[in-house]
Structures are given as structure tokens and as C-alpha cells.
MARDO-420622 format. One record per atom (N, C-alpha, C): residue in one letter; x, z, y. Coordinates in steps of 0.02 Angstrom, whole numbers, plus 50000, padded with zeros to 5 digits. Atoms other than C-alpha are relative to their C-alpha. Layout:
aXZY/...
//
This chain:
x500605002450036/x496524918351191/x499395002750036/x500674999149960/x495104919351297/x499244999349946/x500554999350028/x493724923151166/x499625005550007/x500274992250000/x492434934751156/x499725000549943/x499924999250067/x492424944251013/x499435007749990/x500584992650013/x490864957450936/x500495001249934/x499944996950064/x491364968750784/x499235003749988/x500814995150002/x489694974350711/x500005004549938/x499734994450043/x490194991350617/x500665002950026/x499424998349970/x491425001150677/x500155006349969/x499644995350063/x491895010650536/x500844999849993/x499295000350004/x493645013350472/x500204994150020/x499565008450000/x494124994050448/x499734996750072/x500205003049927/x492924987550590/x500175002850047/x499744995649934/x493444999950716/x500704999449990/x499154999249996/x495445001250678/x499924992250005/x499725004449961/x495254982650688/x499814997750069/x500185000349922/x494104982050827/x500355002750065/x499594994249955/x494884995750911/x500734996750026/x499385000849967/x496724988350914/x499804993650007/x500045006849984/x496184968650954/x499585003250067/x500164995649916/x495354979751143/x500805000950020/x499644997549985/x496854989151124/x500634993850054/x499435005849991/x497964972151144/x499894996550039/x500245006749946/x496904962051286/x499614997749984/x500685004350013/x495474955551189/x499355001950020/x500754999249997/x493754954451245/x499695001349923/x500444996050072/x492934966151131/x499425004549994/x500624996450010/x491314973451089/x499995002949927/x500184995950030/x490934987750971/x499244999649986/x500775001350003/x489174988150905/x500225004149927/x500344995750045/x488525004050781/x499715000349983/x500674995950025/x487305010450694/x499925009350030/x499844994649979/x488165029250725/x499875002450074/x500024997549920/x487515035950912/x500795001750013/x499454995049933/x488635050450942/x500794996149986/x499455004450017/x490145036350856/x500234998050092/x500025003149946/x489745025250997/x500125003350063/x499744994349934/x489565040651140/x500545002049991/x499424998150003/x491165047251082/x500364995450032/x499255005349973/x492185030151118/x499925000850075/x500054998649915/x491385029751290/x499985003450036/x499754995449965/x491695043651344/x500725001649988/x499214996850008/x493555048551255/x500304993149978/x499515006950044/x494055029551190/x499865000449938/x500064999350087/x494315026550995/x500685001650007/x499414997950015/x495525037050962/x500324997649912/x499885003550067/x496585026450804/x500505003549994/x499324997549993/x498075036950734/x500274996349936/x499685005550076/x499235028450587/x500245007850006/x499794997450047/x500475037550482/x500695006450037/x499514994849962/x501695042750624/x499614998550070/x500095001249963/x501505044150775/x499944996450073/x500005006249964/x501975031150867/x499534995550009/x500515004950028/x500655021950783/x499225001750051/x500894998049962/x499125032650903/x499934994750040/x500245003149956/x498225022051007/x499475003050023/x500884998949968/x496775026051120/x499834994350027/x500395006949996/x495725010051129/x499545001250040/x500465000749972/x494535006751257/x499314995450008/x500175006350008/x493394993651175/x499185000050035/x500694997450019/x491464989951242/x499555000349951/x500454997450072/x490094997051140/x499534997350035/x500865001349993/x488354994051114/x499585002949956/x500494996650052/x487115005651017/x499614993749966/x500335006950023/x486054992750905/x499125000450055/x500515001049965/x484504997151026/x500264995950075/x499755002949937/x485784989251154/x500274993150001/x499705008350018/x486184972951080/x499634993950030/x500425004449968/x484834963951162/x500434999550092/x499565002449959/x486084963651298/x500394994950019/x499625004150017/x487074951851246/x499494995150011/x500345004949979/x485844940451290/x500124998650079/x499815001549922/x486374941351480/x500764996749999/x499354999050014/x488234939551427/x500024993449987/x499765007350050/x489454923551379/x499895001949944/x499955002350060/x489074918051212/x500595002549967/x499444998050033/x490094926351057/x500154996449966/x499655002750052/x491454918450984/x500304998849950/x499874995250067/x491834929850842/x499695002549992/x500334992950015/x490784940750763/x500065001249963/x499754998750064/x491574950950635/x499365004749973/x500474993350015/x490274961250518/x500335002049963/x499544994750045/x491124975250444/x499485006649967/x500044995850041/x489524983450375/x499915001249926/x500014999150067/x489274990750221/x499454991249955/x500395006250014/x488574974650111/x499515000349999/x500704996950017/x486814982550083/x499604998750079/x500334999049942/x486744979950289/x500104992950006/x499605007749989/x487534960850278/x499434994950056/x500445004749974/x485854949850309/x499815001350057/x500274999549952/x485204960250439/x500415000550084/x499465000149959/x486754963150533/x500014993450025/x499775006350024/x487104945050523/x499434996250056/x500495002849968/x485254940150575/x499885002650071/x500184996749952/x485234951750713/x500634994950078/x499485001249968/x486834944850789/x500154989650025/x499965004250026/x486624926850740/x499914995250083/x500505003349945/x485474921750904/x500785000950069/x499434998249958/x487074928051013/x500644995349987/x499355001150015/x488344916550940/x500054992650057/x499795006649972/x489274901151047/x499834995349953/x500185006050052/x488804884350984/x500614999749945/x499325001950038/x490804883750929/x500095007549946/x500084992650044/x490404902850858/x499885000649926/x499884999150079/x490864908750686/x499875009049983/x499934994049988/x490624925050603/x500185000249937/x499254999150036/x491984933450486/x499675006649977/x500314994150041/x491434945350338/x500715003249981/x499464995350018/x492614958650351/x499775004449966/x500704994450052/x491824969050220/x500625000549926/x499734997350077/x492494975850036/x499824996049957/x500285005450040/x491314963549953/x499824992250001/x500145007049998/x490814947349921/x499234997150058/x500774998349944/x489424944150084/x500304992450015/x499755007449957/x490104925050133/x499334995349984/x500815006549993/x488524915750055/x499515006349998/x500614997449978/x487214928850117/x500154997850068/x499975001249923/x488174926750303/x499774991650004/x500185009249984/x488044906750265/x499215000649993/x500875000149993/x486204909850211/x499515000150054/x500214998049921/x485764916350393/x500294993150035/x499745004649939/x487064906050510/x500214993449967/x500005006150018/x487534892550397/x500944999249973/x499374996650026/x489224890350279/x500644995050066/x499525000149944/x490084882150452/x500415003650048/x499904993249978/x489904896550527/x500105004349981/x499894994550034/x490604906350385/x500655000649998/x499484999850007/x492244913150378/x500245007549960/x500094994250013/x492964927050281/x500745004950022/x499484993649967/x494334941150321/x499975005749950/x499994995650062/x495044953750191/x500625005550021/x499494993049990/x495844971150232/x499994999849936/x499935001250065/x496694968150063/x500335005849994/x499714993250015/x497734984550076/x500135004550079/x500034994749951/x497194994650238/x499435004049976/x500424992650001/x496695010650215/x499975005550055/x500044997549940/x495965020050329/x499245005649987/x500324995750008/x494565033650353/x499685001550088/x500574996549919/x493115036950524/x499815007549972/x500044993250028/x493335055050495/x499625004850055/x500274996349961/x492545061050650/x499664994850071/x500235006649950/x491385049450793/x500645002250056/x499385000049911/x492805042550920/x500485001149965/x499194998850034/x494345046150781/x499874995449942/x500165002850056/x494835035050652/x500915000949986/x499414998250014/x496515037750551/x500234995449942/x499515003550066/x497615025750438/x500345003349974/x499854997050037/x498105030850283/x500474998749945/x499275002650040/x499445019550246/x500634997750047/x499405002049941/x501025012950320/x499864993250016/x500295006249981/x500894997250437/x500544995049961/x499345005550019/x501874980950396/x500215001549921/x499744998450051/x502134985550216/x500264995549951/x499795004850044/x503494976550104/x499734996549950/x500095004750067/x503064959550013/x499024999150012/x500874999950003/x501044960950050/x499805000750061/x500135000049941/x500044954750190/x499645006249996/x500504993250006/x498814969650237/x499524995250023/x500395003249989/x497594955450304/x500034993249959/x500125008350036/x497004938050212/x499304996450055/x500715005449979/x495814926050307/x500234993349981/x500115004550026/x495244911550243/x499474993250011/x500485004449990/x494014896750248/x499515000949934/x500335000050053/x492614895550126/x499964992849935/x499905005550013/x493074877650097/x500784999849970/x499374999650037/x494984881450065/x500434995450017/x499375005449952/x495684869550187/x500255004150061/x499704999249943/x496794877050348/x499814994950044/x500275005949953/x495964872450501/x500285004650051/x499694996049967/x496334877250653/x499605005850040/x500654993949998/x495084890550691/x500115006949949/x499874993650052/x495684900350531/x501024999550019/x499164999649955/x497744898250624/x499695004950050/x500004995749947/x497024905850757/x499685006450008/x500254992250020/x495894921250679/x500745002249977/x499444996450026/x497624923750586/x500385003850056/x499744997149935/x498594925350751/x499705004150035/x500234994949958/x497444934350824/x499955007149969/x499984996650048/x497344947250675/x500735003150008/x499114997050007/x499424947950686/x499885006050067/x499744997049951/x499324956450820/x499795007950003/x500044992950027/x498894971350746/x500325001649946/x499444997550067/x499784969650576/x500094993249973/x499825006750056/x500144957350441/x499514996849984/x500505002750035/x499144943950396/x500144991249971/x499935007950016/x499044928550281/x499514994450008/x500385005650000/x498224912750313/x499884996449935/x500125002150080/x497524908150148/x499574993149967/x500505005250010/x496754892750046/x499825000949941/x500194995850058/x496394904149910/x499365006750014/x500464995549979/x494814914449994/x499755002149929/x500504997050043/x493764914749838/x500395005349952/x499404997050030/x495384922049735/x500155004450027/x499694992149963/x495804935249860/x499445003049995/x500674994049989/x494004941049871/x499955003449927/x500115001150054/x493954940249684/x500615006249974/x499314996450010/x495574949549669/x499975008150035/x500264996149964/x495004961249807/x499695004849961/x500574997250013/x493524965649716/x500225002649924/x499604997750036/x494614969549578/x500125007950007/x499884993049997/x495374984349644/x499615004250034/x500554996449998/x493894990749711/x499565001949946/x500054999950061/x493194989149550/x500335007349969/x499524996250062/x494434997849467/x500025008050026/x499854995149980/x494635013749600/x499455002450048/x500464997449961/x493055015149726/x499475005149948/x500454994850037/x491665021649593/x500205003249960/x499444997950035/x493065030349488/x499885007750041/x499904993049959/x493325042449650/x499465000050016/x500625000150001/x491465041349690/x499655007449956/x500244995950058/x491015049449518/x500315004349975/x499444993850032/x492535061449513/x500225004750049/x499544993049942/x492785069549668/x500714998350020/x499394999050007/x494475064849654/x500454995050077/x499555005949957/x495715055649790/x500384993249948/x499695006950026/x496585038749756/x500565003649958/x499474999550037/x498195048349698/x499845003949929/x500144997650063/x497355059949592/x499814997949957/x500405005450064/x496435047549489/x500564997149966/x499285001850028/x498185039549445/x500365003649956/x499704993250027/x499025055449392/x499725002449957/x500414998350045/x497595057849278/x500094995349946/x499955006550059/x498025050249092/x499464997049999/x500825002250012/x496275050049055/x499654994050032/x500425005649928/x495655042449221/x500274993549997/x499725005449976/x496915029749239/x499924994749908/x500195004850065/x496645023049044/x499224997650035/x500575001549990/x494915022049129/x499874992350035/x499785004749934/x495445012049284/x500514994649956/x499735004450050/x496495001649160/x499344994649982/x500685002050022/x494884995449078/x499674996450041/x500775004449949/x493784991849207/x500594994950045/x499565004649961/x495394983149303/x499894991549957/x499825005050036/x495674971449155/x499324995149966/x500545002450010/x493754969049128/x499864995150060/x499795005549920/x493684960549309/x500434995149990/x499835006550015/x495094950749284/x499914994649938/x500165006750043/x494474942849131/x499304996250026/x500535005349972/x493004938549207/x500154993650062/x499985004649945/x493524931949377/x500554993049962/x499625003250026/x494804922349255/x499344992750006/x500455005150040/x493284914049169/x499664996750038/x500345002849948/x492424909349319/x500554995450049/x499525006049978/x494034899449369/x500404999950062/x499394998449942/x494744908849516/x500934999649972/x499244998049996/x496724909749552/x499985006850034/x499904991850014/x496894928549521/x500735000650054/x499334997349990/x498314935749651/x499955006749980/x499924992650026/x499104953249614/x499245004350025/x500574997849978/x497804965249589/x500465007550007/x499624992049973/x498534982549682/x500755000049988/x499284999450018/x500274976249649/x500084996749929/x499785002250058/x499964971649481/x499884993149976/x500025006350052/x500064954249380/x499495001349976/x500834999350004/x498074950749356/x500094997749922/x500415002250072/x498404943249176/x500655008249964/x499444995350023/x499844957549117/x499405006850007/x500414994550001/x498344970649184/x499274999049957/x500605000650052/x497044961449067/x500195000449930/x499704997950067/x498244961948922/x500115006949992/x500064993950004/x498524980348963/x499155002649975/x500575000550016/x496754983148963/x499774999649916/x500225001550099/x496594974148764/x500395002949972/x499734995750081/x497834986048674/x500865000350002/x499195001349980/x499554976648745/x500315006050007/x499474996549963/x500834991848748/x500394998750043/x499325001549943/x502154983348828/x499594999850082/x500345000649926/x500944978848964/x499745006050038/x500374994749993/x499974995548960/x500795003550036/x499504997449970/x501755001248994/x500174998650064/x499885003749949/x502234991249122/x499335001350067/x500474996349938/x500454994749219/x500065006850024/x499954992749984/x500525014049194/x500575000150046/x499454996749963/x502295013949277/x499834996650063/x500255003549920/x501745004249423/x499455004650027/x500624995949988/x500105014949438/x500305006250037/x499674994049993/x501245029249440/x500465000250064/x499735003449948/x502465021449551/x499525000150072/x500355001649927/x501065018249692/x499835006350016/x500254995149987/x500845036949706/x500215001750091/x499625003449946/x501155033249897/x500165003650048/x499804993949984/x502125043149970/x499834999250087/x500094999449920/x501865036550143/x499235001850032/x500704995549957/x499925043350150/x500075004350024/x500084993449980/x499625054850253/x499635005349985/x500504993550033/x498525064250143/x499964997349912/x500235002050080/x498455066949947/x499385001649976/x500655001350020/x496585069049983/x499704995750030/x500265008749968/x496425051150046/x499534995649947/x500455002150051/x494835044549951/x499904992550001/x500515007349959/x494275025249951/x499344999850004/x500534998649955/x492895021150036/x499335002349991/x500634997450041/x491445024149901/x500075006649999/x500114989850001/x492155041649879/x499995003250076/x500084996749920/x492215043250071/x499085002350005/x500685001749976/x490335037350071/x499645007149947/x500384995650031/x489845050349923/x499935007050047/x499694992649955/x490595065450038/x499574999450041/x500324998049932/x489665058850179/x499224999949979/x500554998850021/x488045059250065/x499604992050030/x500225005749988/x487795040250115/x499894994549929/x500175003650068/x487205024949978/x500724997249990/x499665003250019/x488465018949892/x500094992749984/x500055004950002/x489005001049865/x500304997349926/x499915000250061/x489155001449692/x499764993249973/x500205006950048/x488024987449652/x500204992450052/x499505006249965/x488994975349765/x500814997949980/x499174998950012/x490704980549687/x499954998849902/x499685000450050/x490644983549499/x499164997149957/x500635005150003/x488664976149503/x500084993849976/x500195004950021/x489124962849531/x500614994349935/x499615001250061/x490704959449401/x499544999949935/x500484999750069/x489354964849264/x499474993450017/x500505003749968/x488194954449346/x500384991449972/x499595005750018/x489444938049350/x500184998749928/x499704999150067/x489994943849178/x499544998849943/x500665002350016/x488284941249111/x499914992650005/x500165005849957/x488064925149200/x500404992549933/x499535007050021/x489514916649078/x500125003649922/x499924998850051/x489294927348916/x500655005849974/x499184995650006/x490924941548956/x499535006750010/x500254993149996/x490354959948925/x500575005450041/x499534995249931/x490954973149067/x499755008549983/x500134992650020/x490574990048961/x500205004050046/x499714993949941/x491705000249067/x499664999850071/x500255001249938/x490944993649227/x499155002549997/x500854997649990/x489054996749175/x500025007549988/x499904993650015/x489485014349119/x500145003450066/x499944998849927/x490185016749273/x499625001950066/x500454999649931/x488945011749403/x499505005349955/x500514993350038/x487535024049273/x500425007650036/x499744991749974/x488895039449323/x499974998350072/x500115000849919/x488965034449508/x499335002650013/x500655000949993/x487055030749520/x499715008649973/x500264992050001/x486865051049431/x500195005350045/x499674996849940/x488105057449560/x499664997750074/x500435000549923/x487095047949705/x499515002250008/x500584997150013/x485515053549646/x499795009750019/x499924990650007/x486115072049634/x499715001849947/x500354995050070/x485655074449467/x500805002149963/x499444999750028/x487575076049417/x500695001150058/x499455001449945/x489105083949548/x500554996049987/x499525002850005/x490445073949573/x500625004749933/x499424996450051/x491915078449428/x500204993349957/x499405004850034/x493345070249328/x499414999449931/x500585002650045/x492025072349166/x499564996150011/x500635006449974/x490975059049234/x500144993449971/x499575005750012/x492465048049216/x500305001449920/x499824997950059/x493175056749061/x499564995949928/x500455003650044/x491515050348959/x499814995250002/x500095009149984/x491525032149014/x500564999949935/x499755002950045/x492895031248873/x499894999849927/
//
């Protein structure tokens, strides 16, 4: 595949995928915000490690500081350009990159949130495509290292979804897929708005959770308290994205209407979620202080993307007359923990109920 391909973010998800699509033969460009990120790769590579060791790679992809992007103006035309940053950076990323694309050029919101009609707003919804690390976890723990924090290939669930925004298979979204395999699993989907929707689910339910508690992914689980919490706000999401008329797939493993009946009072269901919850305590991380990515971002004293994640569920939820209590309570404890008027702790989460 002779394309040339930018990633613009090269954070956990944009770099581990940037990083191994170099690693494999692709024309690839890196593009930061982070300096010493960027000096690290070019001088030592991106060092990517998974779960064992087999899994290390040292990637050699090119970079470009964002004072160096005006480069790309000497260069062939890009034929991918994935943005992987945080959503709060979407438009400008987007606009910055936009003037660089091939006429046949598309660009692919690999992101946590919903960014596909801000990228169409800029380049136009032809040129929109989206891409969903639906269950890679991963962590940029040091510029030039980035470490996965789950196992690759994992039974029954792609770890990638791309899609069209239109929801027809063309052949442009065959060939992001294939090109995607070649780092892990991925499905070709005609269900985009449903996976994002679903997505944004379990972000929902576990990013401003560990955010506002300090806590890692496993510990929040293991917590009665917490996880009646994460119950709630799970089952608040899926009734909304219900009402708005998506096709709900599993949200973290679980049956999206079985975790909204848990949610209203259902025992049997409440049962049936808790033991799955419990169940995902996963044994193949390599760390049981593996945070997602909002609680990464609190640690690193960066903004949170709170009002892109459980924002905008309240937000949508508003829109059609569905109240998202747990979710507005929520982003208020985040928003006191970002502020620094409140440290991170499990009582943050404790009094959302």
C-alpha cells in the first residue's frame, strides 16, 4: 500500500498505532505537540512494549514538531491523516492539517470521542472517516516509551472498529481495515454511529470515575460502592443512546439493554453485570495501577475531556427530554478535582450516590 500516512498526536493510541503501521513498512509521519516526545523518537525510536515481551517494538516513524508541519508542504500529498488528539484539540488539528491532504485524502478520528462532524466541518463529511480503539489500552508514560496494557488479539472482540459515516462499505474503509490488521484486530463496520455511541459508553462509565478517585480501572470495580456508581452512569448512556436510535453493541462486554435494566433496580441483571465487572478484573494487565485515559490526564495535571465524554451524554440527554443525574454529578466532582479545589479520592465518587 503505497500511501502516505500523518498521525497527528502521538499519544498512547496515536503513537502505538502510529508507531507499529512505521514499524510494518508504512510511510509514516508522527506530528506532536510534546518536544522532548518527538526528540526522544528521533533520536532512540518509539519504543512500544505490550504485555510480554515479544510484543517490544522499536519503531522508527518520521516526526514533525507542530512548528515543523509547514513542511509538508514540499512533500507528496497525505493520504491519511489520523487525529488522535485529545477532542478539545479536534478543529485545530484538523484545520492545520487539512491544506496537506491528497485530493483522494481522508482523515480518520481516532479519538475517545465523538469529533466526526467537527472533522467534516473543516474538510468536509467525504473526507470523514472514523476509527475506534474500542478496547486498546495503553499509556505514553515517558517521551519515546509507550506501553500496552492489555493483551493483543483478544477473544471474541475486535480491538479496532472503522467505519464510514454514511454506513455503507466502500472500498477505502476495506482498505483502512487491512491496513489497521496489521497491527491487531479490526472490524470493518456499518454501524459507526453505534460503536462510537457504545464507545462513549464505557468511557462514560470508567474515565471520570478514575479521574475523580485516584483509583485504577481494577480498583474502581472491586469497589461495591464505585461500581454501583459505574452501574448508573453505564445504564444512563445506554438509555439515552437507545432513544436517539443507535444499535447499541456490548458495552465493555456487557449486553447494553441488560446494563440499563441493571442500572433501574433489575437484580437479576444487577447480578449478572456485577459478575462480569468482577470477572474483567484482567488479569493479563500489566499493571493493577493501569488508569484510563482521563485518570492518566489528571496525574499528568492536563484538562480533562470530561465535557466531550459524559458532557456530552447529559448534553444529548437534554436534547430529547432523558435526565443523566449520575453523569452531571460526575463531571461537578471531576471539574473540583481539575480545578484543585478537591484531591483526587474514592469520596468524590462515594457522594455521586
Amino acid at each position: 500500500m503505497d500511501k502516505r500516512i500523518v498521525v497527528f498526536g502521538a499519544g498512547a493510541i496515536g503513537g502505538y498505532t502510529g508507531g507499529h503501521l512505521a514499524h510494518n513498512g508504512f510511510d509514516v509521519t508522527l506530528i506532536d505537540p510534546w518536544p522532548e516526545h518527538i526528540e526522544a523518537i528521533r533520536r532512540d525510536g518509539l519504543a512500544i512494549e505490550g504485555v510480554t515481551e515479544a510484543e517490544f517494538v522499536r519503531a522508527h516513524p518520521k516526526t514533525l514538531h507542530l512548528t515543523e508541519v509547514q513542511h509538508l508542504a514540499r512533500e507528496r500529498p497525505i493520504d491519511i491523516a489520523f487525529i488522535s488528539m485529545k477532542s478539545y484539540d479536534t478543529e485545530w488539528a484538523t484545520t492545520l492539517i487539512r491544506q496537506y491532504l491528497a485530493p483522494g485524502g481522508y482523515v480518520v478520528s481516532l479519538q475517545n470521542c465523538i469529533n466526526e462532524e467537527r472533522i467534516a466541518g473543516i474538510v468536509g463529511w467525504g473526507k470523514t472517516v472514523g476509527a475506534i480503539a474500542a478496547i486498546l489500552s495503553a499509556e505514553l508514560y515517558a517521551p519515546g516509551h509507550i506501553r500496552r496494557t492489555g493483551a493483543k488479539n483478544p477473544p471474541g472482540h475486535e480491538v479496532y472498529r472503522v467505519g464510514e459515516v454514511h454506513g455503507r462499505i466502500t472500498a477505502r474503509i476495506e482498505e483502512l481495515g487491512a491496513l489497521i490488521r496489521t497491527i491487531d484486530t479490526c472490524k470493518v463496520t456499518d454501524n459507526l454511529w453505534g460503536e462510537r455511541w457504545s464507545k462513549l459508553c464505557v468511557n462514560g462509565m470508567h474515565n471520570g470515575v478514575s479521574a475523580a478517585s485516584g483509583l485504577s480501572g481494577n480498583a474502581m470495580r472491586q469497589d461495591d460502592r464505585i461500581r454501583k456508581i459505574i452501574i448508573s452512569l453505564g445504564g444512563e448512556a445506554v438509555r439515552v443512546g437507545q432513544a436517539l436510535g443507535y444499535r447499541l453493541e456490548d458495552i465493555a462486554g456487557q449486553n447494553a439493554d441488560t446494563l440499563a435494566r441493571a442500572a433501574e433496580g433489575d437484580a437479576k441483571a444487577r447480578d449478572e453485570v456485577e459478575s462480569l465487572m468482577l470477572a474483567l478484573r484482567n488479569s493479563q494487565q500489566r499493571s493493577e495501577a493501569q488508569r484510563p485515559s482521563m485518570g492518566q490526564d489528571m496525574q499528568k495535571g492536563r484538562r480533562t475531556e470530561i465535557d466531550f465524554i459524559n458532557g456530552v451524554i447529559v448534553e444529548r440527554g437534554r436534547e430529547i427530554g432523558l435526565k443523566t443525574p449520575t453523569h452531571e454529578k460526575l463531571i461537578a466532582a471531576v471539574k473540583r478535582v481539575e480545578l484543585g479545589h478537591v484531591a483526587p479520592s474514592p469520596e468524590n465518587i462515594y457522594a455521586l450516590a
